[in-house]
C-alpha positions in Angstrom: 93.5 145.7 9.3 92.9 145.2 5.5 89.0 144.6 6.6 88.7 148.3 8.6 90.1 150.1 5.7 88.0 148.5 3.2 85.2 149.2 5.3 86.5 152.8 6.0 86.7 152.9 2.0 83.4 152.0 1.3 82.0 154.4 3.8 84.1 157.3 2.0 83.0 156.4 -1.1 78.9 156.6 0.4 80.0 160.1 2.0 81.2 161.4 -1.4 79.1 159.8 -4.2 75.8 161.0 -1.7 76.8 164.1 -1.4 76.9 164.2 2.3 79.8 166.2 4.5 81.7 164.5 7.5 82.3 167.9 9.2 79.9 168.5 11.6 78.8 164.4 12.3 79.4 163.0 15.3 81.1 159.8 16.0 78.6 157.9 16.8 76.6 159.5 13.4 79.8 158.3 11.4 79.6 154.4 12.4 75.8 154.5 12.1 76.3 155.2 8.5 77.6 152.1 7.7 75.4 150.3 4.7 72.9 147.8 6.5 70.7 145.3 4.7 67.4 144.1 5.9 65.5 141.5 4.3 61.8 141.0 4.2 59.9 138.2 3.5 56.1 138.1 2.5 53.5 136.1 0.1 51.2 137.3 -2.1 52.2 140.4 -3.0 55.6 141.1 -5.8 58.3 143.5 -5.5 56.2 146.3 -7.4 54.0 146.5 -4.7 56.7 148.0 -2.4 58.9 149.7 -4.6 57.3 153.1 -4.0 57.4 152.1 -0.4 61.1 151.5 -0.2 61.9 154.2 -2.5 60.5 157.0 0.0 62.0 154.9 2.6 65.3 155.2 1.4 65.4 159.1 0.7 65.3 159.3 4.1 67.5 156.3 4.8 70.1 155.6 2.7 72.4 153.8 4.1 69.8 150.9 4.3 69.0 148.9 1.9 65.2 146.6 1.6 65.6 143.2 0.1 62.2 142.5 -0.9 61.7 138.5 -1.4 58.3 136.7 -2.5 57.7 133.3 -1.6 54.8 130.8 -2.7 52.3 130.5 0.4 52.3 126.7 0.2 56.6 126.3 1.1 56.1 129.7 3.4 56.0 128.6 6.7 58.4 125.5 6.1 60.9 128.3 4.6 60.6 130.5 7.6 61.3 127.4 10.0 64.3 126.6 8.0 65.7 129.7 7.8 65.2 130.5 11.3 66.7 127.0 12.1 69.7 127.7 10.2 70.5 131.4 11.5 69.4 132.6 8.0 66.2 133.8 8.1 64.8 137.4 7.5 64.7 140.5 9.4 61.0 141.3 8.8 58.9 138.2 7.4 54.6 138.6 7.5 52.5 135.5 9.5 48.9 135.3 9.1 47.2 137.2 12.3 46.3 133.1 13.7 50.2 132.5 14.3 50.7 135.4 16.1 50.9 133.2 19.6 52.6 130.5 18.1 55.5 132.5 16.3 55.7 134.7 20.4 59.1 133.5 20.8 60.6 134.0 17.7 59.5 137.7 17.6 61.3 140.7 18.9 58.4 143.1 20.3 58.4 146.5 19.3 61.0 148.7 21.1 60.0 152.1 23.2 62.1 154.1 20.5 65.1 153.7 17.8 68.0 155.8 17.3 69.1 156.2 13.5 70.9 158.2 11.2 69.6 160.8 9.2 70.9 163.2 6.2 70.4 166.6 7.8 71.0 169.7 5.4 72.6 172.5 7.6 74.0 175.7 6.3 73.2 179.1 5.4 75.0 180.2 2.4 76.7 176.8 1.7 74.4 173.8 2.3 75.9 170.8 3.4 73.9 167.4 4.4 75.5 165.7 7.7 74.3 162.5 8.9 72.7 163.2 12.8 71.7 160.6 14.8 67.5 161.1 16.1 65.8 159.4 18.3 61.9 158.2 17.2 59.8 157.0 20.0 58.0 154.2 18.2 53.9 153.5 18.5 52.7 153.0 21.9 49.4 150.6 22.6 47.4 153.1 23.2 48.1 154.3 20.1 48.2 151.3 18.0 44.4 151.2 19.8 43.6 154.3 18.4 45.1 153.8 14.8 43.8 150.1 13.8 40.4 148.3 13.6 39.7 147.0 17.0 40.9 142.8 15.6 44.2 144.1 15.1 44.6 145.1 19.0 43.6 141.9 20.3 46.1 140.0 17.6 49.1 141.7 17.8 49.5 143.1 21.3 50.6 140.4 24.5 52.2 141.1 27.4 51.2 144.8 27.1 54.0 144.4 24.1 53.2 144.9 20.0 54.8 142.0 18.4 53.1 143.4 14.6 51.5 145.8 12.4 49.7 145.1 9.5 49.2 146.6 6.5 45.4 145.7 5.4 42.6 143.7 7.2 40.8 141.8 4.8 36.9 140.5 5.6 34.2 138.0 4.3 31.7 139.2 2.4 28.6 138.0 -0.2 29.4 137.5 -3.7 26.1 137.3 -6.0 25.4 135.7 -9.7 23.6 138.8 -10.6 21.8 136.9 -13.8 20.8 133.8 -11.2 18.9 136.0 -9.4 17.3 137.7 -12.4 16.4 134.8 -14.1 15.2 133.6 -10.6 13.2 136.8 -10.7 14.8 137.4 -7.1 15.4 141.3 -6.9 16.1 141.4 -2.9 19.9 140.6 -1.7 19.6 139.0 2.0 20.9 140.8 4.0 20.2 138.2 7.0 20.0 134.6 7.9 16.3 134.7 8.2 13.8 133.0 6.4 14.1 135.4 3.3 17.5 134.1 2.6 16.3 130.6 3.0 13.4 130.9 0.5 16.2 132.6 -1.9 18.5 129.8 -1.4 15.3 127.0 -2.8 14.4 129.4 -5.7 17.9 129.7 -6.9 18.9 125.5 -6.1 17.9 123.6 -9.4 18.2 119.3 -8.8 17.9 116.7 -11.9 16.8 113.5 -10.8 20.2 111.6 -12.2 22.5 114.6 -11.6 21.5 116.0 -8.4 22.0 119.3 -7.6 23.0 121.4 -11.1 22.8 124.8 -9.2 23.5 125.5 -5.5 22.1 128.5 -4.1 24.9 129.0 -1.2 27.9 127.6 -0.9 27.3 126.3 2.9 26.7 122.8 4.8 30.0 121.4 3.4 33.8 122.0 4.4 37.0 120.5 2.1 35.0 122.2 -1.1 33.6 125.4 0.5 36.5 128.5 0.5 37.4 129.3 4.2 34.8 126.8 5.2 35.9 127.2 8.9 35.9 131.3 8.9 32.0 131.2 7.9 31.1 128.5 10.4 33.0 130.3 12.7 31.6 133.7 12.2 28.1 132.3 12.0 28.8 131.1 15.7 30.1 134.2 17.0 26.7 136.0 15.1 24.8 133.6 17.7 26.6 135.0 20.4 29.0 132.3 20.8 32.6 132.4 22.0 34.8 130.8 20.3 37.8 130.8 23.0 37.8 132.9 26.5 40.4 134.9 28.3 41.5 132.1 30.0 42.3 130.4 26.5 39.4 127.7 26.9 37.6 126.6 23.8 34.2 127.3 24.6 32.0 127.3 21.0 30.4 124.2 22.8 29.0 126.0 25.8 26.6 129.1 26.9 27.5 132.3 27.1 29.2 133.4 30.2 26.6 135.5 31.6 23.2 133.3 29.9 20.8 132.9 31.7 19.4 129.7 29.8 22.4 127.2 29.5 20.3 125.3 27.5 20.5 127.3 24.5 24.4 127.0 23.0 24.7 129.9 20.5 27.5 127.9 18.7 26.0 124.8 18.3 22.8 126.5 16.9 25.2 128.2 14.4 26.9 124.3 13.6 23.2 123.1 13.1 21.9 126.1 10.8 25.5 125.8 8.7 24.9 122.0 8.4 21.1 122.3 7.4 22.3 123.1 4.1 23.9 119.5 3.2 21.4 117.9 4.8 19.2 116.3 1.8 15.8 116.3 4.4 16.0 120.1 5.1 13.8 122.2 2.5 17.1 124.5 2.3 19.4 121.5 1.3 21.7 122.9 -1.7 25.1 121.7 -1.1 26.9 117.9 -1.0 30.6 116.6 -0.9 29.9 115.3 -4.5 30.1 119.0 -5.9 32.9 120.9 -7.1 34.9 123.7 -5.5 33.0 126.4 -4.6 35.1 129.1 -6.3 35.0 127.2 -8.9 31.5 126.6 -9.1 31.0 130.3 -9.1 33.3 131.3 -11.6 31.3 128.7 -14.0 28.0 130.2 -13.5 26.8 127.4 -11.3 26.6 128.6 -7.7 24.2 131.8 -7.1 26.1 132.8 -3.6 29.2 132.5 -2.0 31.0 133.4 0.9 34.4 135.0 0.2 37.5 137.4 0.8 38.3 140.3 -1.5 41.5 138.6 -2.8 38.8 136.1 -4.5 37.7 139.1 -6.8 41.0 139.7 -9.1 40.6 135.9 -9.0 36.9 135.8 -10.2 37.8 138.7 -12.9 40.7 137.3 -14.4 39.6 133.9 -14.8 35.6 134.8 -15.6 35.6 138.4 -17.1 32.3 138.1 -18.4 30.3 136.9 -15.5 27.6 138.7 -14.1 28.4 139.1 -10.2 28.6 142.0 -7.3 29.4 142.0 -3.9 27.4 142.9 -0.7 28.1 143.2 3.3 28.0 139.4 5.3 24.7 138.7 5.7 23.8 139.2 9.8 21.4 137.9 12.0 18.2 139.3 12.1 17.5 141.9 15.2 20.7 141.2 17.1 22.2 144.9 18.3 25.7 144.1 16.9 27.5 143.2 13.5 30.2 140.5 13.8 32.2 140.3 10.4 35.9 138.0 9.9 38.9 139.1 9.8 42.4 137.4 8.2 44.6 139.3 7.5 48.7 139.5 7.8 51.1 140.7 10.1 54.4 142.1 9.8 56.9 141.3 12.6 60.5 141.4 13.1 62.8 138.5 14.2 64.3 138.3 17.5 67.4 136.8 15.3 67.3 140.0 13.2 70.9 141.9 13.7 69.5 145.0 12.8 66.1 144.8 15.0 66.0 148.8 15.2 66.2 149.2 11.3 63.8 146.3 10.9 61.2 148.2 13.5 61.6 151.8 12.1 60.8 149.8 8.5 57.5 148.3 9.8 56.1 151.4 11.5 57.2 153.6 8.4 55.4 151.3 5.8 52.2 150.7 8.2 51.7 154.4 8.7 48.8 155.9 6.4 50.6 158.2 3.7 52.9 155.4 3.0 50.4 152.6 3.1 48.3 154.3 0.8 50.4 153.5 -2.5 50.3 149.4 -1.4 46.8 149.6 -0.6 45.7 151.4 -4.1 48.2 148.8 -6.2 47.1 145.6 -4.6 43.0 146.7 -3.8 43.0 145.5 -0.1 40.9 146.5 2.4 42.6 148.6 5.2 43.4 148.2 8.5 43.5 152.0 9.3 40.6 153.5 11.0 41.1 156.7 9.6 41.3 155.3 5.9 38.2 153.1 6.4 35.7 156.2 5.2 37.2 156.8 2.2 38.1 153.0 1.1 34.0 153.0 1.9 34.0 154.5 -1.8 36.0 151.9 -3.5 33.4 150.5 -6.4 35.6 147.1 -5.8 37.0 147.1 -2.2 34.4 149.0 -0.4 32.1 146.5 0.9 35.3 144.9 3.0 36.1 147.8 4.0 32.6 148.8 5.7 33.2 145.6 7.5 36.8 145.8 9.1 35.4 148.1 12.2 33.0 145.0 13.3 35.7 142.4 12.1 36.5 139.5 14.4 38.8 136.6 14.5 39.9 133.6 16.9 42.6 132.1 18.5 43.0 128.2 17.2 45.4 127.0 18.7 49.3 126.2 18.4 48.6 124.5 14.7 45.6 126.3 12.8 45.7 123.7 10.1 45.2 120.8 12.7 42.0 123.0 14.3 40.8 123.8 10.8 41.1 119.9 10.4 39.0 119.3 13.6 36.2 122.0 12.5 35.9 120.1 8.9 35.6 116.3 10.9 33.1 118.1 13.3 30.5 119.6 10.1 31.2 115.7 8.4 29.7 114.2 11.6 27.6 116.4 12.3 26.3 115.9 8.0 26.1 112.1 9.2 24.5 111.7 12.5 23.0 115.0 12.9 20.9 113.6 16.4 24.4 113.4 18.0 25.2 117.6 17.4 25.9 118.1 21.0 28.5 115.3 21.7 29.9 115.7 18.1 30.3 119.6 19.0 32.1 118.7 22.4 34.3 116.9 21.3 35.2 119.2 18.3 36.2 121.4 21.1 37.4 119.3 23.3 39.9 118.7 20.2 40.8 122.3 19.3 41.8 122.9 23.1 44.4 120.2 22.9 46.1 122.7 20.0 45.7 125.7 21.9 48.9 126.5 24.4 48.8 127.5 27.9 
């Protein structure tokens, strides 16, 4: 008894302090206005980056109340896990678009439509605002189809459900030293992976005799010390045409296309011999070892003319080098090939099937992932979007634009029920492949044969 009038307090108190009217409010209105709390859990991004977000939000929602919590990517997923395990885990919570299978059963899909209160002002002559309960029908596939770049489709939706929306869709692009290639009197950026890109890559790789390579030209051939090593070899495969896993979840970067009509030609392996080329110290291109340093690093020191990275590199490259000379182009593609193939990473925000507020938690994600509201965490945090319709105008972005050109042709793959065990196997395969090159096709077959053992049925 003592707990229903405290609660029956607190909701008074709301009513009056609010300014809103019980006369008029159903029932049902009444005990929907009871203060819930979601929490949200992400990485990355700080508090300041939603607070216009969650302001807007709660002007139409008041009685709910965003917890907003940033956690350190390296304890993330062992936080979720723990959180989940003990019943204390968070009613929305983002997972990289590569754990979308995995995480399946700890996600509550997105429901046909929610029912929540609202503050409706009703009167003539004397206003009064009264909580009414509406109904929202919530995003449909077909119209998730027809609202995000084409990766997000094939990440988030299974089972004919939506288990996500993001909020940006980040790609790989080319950074350039801009003084390397002036000093290497070099004034054309490749803009494929032909032979004018390889004859860049010797003009701008210096060697010394006792030191070895002094300047790299690329940042490829290598994996522990290359950023997102396994994104480029895997986008340079699905350039050649290769698929990295089928419809019937098979790994199948070792083999032909489906329809080839030579199936002696593998597109991926191709891709794993052009990547390795680079640390191979007989190939005229060879400009990259396990003996260098990080290739971010290397970069930001003046020391590495290309390299193949995200746009969350660039506040990284600014703030810790704000005098070098760089700029940003498109992924280099191949050469005459009818399609562009870009990567994609990006996150995902879900809601947990433990949540006990799943409808708040849903009406949350589909209000923040919806382009007028997006638009303030897009312009604070400089990400690329996922938004077709904002894709033009990010175009003009002096800083973001060249990701976002790339999101409509942006691909990614499944790897599997552990992507740090398949990223693993994709860093043994280019090692091998760097050691015994004239064993590529068993070395590449087994890779896969490897990944497929991750990968759940």
């Amino acid at each position: 008894m003592k707990t229903k009038l405290i609660t029956l307090f607190l909701i008074f108190s709301i009513l009056l302090t609010s300014g809103f009217g019980c006369k008029g409010a159903s029932k049902q209105a009444l005990e929907a206005m009871k203060p819930v709390t979601i929490t949200y859990w992400r990485v990355l991004d700080g508090p300041d980056d939603f607070a216009e977000i969650i302001q807007k939000y709660n002007a139409i929602h008041p009685f709910i109340k965003v917890e907003y919590r940033k956690l350190r990517l390296s304890e993330y997923e062992d936080e979720l896990l723990n959180a989940f395990a003990e019943d204390k885990g968070p009613d929305i919570f983002s997972i990289h678009n590569t754990w979308m299978v995995k995480y399946k059963n700890k996600l509550e899909p997105m429901p046909a439509s929610v029912t929540l209160v609202y503050p409706i002002t009703k009167g003539t002559l004397k206003k009064e605002v009264v909580p009414e309960l509406r109904t929202t029908a919530m995003m449909t596939v077909k119209k998730l189809k027809d609202t995000f770049v084409d990766v997000v489709y094939r990440d988030v939706v299974m089972d004919n459900n939506i288990y996500g929306l993001p909020l940006s869709v980040d790609t790989l692009a080319l950074y350039y030293n801009r003084d390397l290639f002036n000093n290497a009197g070099l004034t054309d950026i490749p803009s494929y992976w032909n032979k004018g890109f390889q004859q860049a890559v010797k003009r701008l790789t210096k060697q010394d005799l006792k030191r070895g390579i002094i300047q790299s030209g690329i940042s490829l051939g290598g994996n522990n010390n290359i950023e997102r090593f396994s994104d480029i070899l895997a986008v340079l495969m699905m350039q050649n045409g290769a698929t990295m896993i089928n419809d019937a979840n098979q790994v199948t970067f070792n083999a032909p296309p489906a329809n080839a009509t030579n199936d002696d030609y593998i597109p991926g392996l191709e891709a794993l011999r052009f990547y390795t080329d680079f640390s191979n110290s007989a190939k005229e291109v060879y400009c990259w070892n396990n003996e260098l340093g990080n290739s971010l690093e290397m970069f930001m020191g003046g020391s590495l003319a290309m390299m193949l990275g995200y746009s969350y590199h660039l506040p990284i490259i600014k703030a810790r080098a704000p005098k070098l000379n760089f700029s940003i182009v498109k992924l280099p593609q191949i050469e005459g090939s009818p399609t562009q193939v870009n990567f994609a990473n990006y996150w995902v925000e879900v809601v947990s099937k433990k949540s006990q507020h799943k409808s708040e938690a849903w009406d949350f994600v589909q209000f923040i992932a919806k382009e007028e509201n997006v638009k303030s965490y897009l312009d604070k945090t400089k990400k690329p979007t996922a938004l077709i319709s904002l894709v033009d105008k990010q175009k003009e972005d002096p800083e973001i634009g060249v990701f976002a050109d790339q999101v409509l042709t942006a691909k990614s793959w499944y790897r599997g029920n552990n992507v740090k065990v398949a990223e693993m196997i994709m860093g043994e395969l280019i090692d091998n492949v760097a050691k015994t090159p004239e064993a590529i096709a068993d070395i590449i077959n087994i890779a896969a044969n490897k990944v497929q053992q991750t990968v759940r049925d």
